[in-house]
C-alpha positions as CSV (number, residue, x, y, z in Angstrom):
1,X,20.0,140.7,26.7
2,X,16.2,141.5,27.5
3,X,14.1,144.2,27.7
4,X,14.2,144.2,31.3
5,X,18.1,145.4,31.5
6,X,16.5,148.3,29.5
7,X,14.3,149.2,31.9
8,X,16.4,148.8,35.2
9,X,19.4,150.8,33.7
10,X,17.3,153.6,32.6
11,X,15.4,154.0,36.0
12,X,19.1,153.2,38.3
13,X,20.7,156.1,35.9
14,X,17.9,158.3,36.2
15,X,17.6,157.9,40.0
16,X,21.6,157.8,40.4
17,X,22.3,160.8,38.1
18,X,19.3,162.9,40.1
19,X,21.3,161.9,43.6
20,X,24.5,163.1,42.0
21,X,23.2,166.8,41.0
22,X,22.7,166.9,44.8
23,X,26.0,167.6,45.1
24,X,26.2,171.0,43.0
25,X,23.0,172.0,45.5
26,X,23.3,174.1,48.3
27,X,20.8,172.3,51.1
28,X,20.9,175.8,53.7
29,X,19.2,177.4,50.3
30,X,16.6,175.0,49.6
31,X,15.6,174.0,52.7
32,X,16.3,170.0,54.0
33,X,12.6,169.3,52.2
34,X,13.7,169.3,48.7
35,X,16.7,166.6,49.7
36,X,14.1,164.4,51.5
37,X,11.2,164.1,48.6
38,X,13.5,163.9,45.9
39,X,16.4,161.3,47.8
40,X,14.0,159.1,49.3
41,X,12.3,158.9,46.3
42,X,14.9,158.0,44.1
43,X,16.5,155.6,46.6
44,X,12.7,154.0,46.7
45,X,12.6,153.7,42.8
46,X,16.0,152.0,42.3
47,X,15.2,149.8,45.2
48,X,11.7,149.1,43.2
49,X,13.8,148.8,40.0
50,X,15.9,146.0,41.1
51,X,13.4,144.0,42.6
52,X,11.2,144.4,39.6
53,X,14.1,144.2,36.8
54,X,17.6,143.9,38.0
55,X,17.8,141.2,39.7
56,X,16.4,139.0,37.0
57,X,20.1,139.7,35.1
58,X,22.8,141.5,37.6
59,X,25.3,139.4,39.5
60,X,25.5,139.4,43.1
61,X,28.6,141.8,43.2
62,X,26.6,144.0,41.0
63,X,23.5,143.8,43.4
64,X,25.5,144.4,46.2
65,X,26.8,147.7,44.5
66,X,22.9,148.8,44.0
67,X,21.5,148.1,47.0
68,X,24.3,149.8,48.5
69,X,23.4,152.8,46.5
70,X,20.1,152.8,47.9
71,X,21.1,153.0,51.7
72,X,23.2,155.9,51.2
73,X,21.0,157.7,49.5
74,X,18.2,157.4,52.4
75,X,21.1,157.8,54.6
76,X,21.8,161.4,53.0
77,X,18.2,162.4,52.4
78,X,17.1,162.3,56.1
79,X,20.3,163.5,57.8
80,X,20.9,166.1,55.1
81,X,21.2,169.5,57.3
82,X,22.7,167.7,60.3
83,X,25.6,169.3,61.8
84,X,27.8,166.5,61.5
85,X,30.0,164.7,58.7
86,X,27.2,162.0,58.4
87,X,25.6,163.7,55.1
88,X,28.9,164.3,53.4
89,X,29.9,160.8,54.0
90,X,26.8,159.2,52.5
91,X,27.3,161.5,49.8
92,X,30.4,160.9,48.9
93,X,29.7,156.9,49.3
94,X,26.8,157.0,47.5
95,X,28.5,158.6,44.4
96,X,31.1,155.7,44.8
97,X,28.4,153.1,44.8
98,X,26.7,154.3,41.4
99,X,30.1,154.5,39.7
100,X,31.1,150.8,41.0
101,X,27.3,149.5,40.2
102,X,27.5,150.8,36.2
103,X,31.1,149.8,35.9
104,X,30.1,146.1,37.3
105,X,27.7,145.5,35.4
106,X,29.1,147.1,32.1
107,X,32.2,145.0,32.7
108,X,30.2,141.7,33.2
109,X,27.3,142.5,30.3
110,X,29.7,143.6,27.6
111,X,33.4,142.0,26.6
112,X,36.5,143.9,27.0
113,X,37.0,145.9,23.7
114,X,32.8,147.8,24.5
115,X,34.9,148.0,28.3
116,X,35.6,151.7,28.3
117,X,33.7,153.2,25.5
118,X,30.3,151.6,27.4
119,X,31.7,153.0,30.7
120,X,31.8,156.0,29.4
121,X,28.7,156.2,28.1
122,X,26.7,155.0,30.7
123,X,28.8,157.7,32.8
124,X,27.6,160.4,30.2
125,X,23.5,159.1,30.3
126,X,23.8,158.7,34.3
127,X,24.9,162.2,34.6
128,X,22.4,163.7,31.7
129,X,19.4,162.3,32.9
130,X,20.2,163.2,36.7
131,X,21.0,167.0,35.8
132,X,18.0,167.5,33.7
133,X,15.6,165.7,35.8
134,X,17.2,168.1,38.7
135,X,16.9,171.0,36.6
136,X,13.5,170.4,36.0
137,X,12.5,169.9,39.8
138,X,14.4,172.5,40.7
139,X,12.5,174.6,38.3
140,X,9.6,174.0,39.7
141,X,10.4,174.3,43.5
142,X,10.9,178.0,42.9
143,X,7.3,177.8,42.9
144,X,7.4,176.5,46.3
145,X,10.1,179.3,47.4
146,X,9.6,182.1,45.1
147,X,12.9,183.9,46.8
148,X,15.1,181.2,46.5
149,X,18.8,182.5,44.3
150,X,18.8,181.8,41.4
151,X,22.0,180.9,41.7
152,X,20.9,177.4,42.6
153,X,19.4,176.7,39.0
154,X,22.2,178.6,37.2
155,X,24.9,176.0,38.6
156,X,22.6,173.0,37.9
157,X,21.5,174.6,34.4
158,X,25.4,175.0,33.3
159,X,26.1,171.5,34.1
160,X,23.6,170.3,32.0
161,X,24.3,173.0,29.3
162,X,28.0,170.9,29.3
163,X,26.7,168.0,29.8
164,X,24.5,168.4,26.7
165,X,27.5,169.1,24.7
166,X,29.6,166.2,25.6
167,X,27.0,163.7,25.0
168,X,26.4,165.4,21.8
169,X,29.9,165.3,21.0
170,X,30.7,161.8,22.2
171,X,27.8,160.4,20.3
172,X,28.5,162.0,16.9
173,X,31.7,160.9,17.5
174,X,30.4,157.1,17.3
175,X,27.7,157.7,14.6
176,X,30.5,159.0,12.4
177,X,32.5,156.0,13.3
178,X,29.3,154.1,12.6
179,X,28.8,155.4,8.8
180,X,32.4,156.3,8.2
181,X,33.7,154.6,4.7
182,X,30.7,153.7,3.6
183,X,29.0,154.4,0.2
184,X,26.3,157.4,0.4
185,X,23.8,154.5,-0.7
186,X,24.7,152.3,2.0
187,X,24.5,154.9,4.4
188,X,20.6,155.9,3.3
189,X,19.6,152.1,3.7
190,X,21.3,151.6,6.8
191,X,20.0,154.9,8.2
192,X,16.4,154.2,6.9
193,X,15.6,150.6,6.4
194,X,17.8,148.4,8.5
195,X,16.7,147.6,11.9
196,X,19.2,149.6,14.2
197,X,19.7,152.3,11.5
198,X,16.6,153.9,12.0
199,X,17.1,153.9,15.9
200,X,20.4,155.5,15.5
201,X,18.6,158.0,13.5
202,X,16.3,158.6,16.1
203,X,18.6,158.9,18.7
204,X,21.0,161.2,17.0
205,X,18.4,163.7,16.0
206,X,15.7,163.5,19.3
207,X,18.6,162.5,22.0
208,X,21.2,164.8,20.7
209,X,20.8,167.6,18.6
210,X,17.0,168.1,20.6
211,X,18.7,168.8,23.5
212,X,21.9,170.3,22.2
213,X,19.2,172.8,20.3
214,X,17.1,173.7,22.8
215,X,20.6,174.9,25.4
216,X,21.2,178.2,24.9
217,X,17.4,178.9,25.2
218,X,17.1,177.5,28.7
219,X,20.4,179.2,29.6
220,X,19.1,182.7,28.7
221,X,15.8,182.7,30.3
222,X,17.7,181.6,33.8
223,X,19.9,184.4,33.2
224,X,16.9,186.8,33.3
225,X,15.6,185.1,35.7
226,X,12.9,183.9,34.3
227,X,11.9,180.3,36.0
228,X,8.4,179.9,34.6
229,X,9.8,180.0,31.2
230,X,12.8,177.9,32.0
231,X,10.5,175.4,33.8
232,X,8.4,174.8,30.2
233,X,11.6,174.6,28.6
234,X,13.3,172.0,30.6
235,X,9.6,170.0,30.3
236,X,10.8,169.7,27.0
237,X,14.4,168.7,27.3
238,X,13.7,166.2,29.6
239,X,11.6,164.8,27.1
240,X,13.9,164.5,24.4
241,X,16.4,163.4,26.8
242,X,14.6,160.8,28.2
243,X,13.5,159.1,24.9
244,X,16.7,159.9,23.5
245,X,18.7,157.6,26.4
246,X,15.9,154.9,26.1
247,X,17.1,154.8,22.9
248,X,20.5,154.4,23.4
249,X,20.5,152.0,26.3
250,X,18.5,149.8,23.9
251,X,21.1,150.1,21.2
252,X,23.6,149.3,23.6
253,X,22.0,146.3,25.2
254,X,20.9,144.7,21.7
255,X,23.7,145.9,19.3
256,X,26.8,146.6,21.8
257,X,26.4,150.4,20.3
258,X,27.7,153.1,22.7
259,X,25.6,155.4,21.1
């Protein structure tokens, strides 16, 4: 394992969960703009990834996968708006492709007993990062269209509101596993002097409750519509997101924790 799996699977989730919020996006509501800028971009930043990181690790099957992901999320972002089936295909194909790249290369990286519980956490961070980074880009463009519904950042907002929850769940679930049946003393040196105890600390309290705490605020102020103040507050969830999955992709690719 090397740092550099770290690095490609944080920018492919990030990249892959943003193209994935697309879909709970209505495109005759934002305008074709918002699709273009934030696609291409994404498709140019796991293209940049690989070259940079992923290929230096990832299989040919697994590259394949990626690569493939990369085409059909141009392919959306300029035909997105077109009258025909073209933008739902590339969609839908896209999706496909990020679900076959993370299962490949958990599969190939990890041995069979990790197989489903690393599945699903890379599932789980994909997602998280992509809705939040949404959320926050979204928040913003209402800056760009001040009349936009706010009906667009509710459905992106409850997502991540659930999505918050699961991770939060599914990762307490495995800390728990973690320091079950251990002795309380055990459990403070593991937790504050071993070398991945203080990084499952971290996690836990930045990655999970951060976010899980900071929820019902940025649910209320989009109910009130309220996008300035939603906008600050998703700064800050992105930011304990983003550290907090950092975090757990390094304990996954150096301790096998799906975390």
């Amino acid at each position: 394992m090397s740092i550099k799996q770290v690095i490609f699977d944080f920018l492919f989730y990030l990249c892959g969960g943003t193209f994935i919020s697309f879909g709970v996006l209505r495109q005759i509501q934002l305008g074709r703009s918002y699709f273009v800028y934030h696609g291409v971009g994404a498709a140019l930043i796991t293209v940049l990834a690989y070259f940079f990181a992923g290929r230096s690790f990832l299989d040919a099957d697994t590259s394949y996968w990626i690569l493939a992901t990369s085409v059909f999320m141009t392919l959306f972002s300029v035909t997105v708006g077109s009258r025909n089936r073209t933008p739902l295909a590339s969609y839908f194909l896209g999706v496909l492709s990020i679900l076959g790249a993370i299962v490949l290369e958990v599969t190939t990286l990890h041995p069979y007993p990790l197989h489903i519980p690393m599945i699903l956490n890379a599932g789980l961070s994909t997602l998280l990062l992509g809705f939040s980074m949404n959320a926050m880009l979204l928040g913003h463009w209402y800056l760009v269209q001040p009349k936009l519904s706010i009906k667009e950042l509710k459905r992106v907002c409850l997502v991540l509101v659930l999505l918050i929850v699961l991770r939060f769940l599914f990762g307490t679930y495995t800390l728990v596993g973690l320091l079950y049946g251990k002795p309380e003393m055990e459990i403070y040196k593991y937790l504050f002097s071993a070398t991945p105890g203080i990084f499952v600390l971290m996690r836990w309290f930045w990655g999970l409750l951060g976010p899980l705490a900071l929820a019902y605020p940025i649910w209320s102020t989009v109910k009130i519509r309220s996008t300035q103040s939603a906008t600050g507050l998703l700064y800050v969830i992105v930011l304990f997101i983003v550290t907090g999955e950092i975090l757990s992709l390094y304990l996954a690719a150096f301790y096998g924790m799906n975390l």
